[in-house]
C-alpha positions as CSV (number, residue, x, y, z in Angstrom):
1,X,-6.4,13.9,-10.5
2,X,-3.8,16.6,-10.3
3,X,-1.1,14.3,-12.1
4,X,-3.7,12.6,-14.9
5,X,-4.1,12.7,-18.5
6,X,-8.2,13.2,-19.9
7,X,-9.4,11.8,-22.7
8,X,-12.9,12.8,-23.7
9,X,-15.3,9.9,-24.2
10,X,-17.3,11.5,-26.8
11,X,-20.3,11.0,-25.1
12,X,-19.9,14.1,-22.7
13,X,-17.9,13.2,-20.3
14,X,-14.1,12.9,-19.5
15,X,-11.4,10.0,-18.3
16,X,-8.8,11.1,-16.3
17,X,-5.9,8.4,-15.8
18,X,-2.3,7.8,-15.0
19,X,-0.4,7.4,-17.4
20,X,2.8,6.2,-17.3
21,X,4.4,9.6,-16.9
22,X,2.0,10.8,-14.3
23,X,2.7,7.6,-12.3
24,X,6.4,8.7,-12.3
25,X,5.4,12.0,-11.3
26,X,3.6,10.9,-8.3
27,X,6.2,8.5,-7.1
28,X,8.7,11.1,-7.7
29,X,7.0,13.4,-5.3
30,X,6.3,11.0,-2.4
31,X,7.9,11.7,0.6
32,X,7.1,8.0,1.9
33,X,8.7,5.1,0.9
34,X,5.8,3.2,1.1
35,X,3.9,4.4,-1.9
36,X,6.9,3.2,-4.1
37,X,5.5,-0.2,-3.7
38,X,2.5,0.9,-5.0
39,X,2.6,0.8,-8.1
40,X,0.3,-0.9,-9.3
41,X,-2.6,0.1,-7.1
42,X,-1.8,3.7,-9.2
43,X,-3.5,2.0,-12.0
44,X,-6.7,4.0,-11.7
45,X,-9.0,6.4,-13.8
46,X,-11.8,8.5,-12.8
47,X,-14.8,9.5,-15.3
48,X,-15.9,13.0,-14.9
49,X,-19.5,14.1,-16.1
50,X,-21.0,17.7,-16.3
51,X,-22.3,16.7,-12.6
52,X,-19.1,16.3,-11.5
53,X,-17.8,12.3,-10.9
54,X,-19.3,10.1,-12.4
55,X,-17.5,6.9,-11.4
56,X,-14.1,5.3,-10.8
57,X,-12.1,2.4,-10.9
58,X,-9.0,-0.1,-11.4
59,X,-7.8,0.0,-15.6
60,X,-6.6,-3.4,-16.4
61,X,-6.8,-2.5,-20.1
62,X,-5.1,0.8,-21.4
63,X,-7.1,3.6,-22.6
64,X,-7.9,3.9,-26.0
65,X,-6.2,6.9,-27.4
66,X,-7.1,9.0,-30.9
């Protein structure tokens, strides 16, 4: 979550994802090697609701943005 993007939902509650520079970011700061071939398993978001998390999951479309 610390290297995401949000996107409100307009229906009160936030998405955070990886976006493309965020995924650089984190791969950039690994210390193991290992994560580099993780890629694709970075290909998550998180929806946050005013009780906190709400639910996550794998994105195998790409967020709509305004």
């Amino acid at each position: 979550m610390a290297y995401g993007e949000s996107q409100h939902d307009h229906h009160g509650c936030e998405i955070i994802y990886l976006s493309a520079r965020g995924k650089q970011r984190v791969l950039k700061d690994a210390a193991n090697r290992n994560l580099r071939r993780l890629d694709k398993l970075l290909d998550v978001y998180v929806v946050v609701g005013r009780n906190g998390i709400a639910t996550v999951g794998h994105r195998y479309k790409r967020i709509a943005r305004p």
